[in-house]
C-alpha positions as CSV (number, residue, x, y, z in Angstrom):
1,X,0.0,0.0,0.0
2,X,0.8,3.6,-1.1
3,X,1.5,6.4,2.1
4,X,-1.9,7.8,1.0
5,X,-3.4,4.6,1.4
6,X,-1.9,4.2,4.8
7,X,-3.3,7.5,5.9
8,X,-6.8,6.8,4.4
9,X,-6.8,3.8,6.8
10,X,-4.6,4.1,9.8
11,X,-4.0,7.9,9.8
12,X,-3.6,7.7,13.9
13,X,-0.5,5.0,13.3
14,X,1.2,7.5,10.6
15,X,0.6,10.6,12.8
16,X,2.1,8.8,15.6
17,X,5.4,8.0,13.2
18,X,5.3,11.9,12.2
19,X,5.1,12.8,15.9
20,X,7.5,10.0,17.3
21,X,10.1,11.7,14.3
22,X,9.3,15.5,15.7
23,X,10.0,14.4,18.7
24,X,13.2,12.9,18.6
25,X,14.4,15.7,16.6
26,X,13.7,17.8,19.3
27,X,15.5,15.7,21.6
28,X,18.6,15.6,19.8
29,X,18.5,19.5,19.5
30,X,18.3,19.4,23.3
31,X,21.2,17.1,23.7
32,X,23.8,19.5,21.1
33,X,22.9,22.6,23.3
34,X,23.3,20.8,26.7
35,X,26.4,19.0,26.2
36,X,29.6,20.5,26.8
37,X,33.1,19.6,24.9
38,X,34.0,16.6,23.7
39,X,37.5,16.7,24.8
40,X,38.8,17.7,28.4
41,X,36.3,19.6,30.3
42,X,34.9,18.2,33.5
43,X,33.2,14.3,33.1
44,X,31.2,14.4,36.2
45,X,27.3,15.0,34.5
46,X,26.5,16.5,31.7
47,X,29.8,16.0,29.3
48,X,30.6,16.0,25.6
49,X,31.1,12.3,25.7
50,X,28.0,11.6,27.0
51,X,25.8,13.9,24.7
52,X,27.9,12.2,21.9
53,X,26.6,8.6,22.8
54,X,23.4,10.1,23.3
55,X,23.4,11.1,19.6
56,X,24.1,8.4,18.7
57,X,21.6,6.5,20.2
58,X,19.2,8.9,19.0
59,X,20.1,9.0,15.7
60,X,19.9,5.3,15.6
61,X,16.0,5.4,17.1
62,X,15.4,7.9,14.1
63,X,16.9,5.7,11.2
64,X,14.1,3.0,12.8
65,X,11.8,5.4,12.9
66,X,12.4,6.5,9.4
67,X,12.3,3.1,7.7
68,X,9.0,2.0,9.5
69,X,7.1,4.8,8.1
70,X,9.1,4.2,4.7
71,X,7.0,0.5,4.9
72,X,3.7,2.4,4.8
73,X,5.3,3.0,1.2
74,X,6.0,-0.5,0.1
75,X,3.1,-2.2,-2.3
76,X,1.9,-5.2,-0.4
77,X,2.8,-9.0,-2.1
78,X,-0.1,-9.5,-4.4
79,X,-1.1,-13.2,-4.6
80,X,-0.6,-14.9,-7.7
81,X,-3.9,-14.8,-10.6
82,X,-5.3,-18.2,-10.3
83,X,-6.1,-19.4,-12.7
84,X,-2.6,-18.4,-14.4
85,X,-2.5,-16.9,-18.0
């Protein structure tokens, strides 16, 4: 099924993709303003290190993300014409 179709019948599981997307975006912005350098600094808390794993993980989550709503996309496997021509 198309991504229009997907809406047409489960519009509440594609908004929740769209919002689940937003939201990790946000996130990620958070995390490159709150974390401080990579190198030296202080790495008790809030540290560039950490904020760098954290991006990563992130990033990861979004690249799922991503490819599940890329499946709304994909045509389903039409069975075979019986009888065949």
């Amino acid at each position: 099924m198309g991504i229009r179709t997907a809406i047409q019948h489960n519009p509440l599981v594609t908004a929740g993709l769209l919002f689940a997307i937003g939201w990790t975006v946000v996130i990620g912005a958070r995390i490159v303003d709150q974390m401080g350098p990579i190198v030296g600094g202080n790495w008790v808390g809030q540290n560039g290190l950490g904020g760098l794993m954290g991006l990563l993980v992130i990033v990861a989550f979004l690249g799922l993300l991503i490819a599940s709503f890329g499946a709304l996309g994909e045509p389903d496997p039409a069975p075979e014409e019986w009888p065949p021509e």
